[in-house]
C-alpha positions as CSV (number, residue, x, y, z in Angstrom):
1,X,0.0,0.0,0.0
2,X,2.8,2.4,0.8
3,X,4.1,2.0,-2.8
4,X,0.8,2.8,-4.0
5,X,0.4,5.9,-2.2
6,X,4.0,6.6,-3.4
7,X,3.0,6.4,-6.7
8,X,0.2,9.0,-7.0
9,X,1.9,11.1,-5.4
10,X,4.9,10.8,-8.1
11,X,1.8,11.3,-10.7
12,X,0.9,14.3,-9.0
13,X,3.7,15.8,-9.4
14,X,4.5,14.6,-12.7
15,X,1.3,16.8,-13.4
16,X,2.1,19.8,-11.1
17,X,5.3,20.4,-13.5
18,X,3.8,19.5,-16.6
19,X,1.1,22.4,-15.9
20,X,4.3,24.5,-14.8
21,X,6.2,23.9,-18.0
22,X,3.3,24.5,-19.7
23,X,2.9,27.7,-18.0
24,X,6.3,28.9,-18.3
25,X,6.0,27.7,-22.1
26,X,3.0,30.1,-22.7
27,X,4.5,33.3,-20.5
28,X,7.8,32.8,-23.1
29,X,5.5,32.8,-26.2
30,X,2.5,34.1,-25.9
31,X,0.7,31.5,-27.3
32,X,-0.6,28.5,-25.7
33,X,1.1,24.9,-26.6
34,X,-1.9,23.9,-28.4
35,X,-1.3,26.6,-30.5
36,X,2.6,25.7,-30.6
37,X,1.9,22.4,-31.5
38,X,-0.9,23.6,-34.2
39,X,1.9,25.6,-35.2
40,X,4.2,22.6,-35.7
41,X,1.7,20.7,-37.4
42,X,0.8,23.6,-39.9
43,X,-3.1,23.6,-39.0
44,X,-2.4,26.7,-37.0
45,X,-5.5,28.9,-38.0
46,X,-3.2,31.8,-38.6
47,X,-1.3,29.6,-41.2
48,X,-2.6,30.9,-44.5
49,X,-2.5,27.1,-46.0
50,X,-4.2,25.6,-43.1
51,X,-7.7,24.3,-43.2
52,X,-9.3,27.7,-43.0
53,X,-8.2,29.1,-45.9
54,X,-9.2,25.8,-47.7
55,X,-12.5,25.8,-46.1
56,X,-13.0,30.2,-47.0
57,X,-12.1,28.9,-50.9
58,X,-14.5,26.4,-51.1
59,X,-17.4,28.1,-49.3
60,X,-16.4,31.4,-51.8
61,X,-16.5,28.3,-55.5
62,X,-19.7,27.2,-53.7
63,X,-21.4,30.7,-53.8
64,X,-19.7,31.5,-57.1
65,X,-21.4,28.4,-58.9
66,X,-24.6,29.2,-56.9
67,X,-24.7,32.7,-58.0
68,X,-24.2,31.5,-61.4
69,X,-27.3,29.5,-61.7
70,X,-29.5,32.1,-60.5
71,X,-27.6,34.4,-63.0
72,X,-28.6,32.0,-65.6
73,X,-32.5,31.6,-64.3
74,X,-33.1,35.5,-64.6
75,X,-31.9,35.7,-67.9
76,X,-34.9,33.4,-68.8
77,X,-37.2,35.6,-67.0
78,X,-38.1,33.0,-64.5
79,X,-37.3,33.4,-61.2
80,X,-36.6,31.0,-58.2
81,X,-40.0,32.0,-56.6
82,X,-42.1,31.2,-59.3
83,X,-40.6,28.0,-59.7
84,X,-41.4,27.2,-56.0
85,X,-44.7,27.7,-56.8
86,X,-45.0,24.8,-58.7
């Protein structure tokens, strides 16, 4: 039993001075380590190649191809609400 009590105690302080080097890691940066290690792995959302900036292109193509149908549709005079009504 004393080993037991031994050990959480050693795990308790493992996390103590994880959350202290995290800490200290943060004060030196700025930033927070998920941020570092978004950073490192290049999904950081201030990359410019990351996942937003993929996700902002596709949502702007999406509205593009939309707004070219409904282009189209009022050239023939008929628009979206008249063909709801049918």
């Amino acid at each position: 039993m004393g080993r037991e009590r031994e050990g959480r105690s050693h795990q308790e302080r493992e996390k103590e001075s994880k959350a202290l080097r995290e800490r200290e890691r943060e004060s030196e940066t700025g930033s927070s380590g998920v941020e570092q290690k978004e950073k490192q792995n290049g999904n950081s959302s201030l990359n410019d190649n990351g996942r937003g900036e993929r996700n902002r292109n596709k949502l702007k193509n999406q509205a593009t191809r939309i707004m070219a149908v409904v282009d189209r549709e009022s050239e023939h005079g008929e628009s979206m609400e008249q063909k709801m009504k049918w």
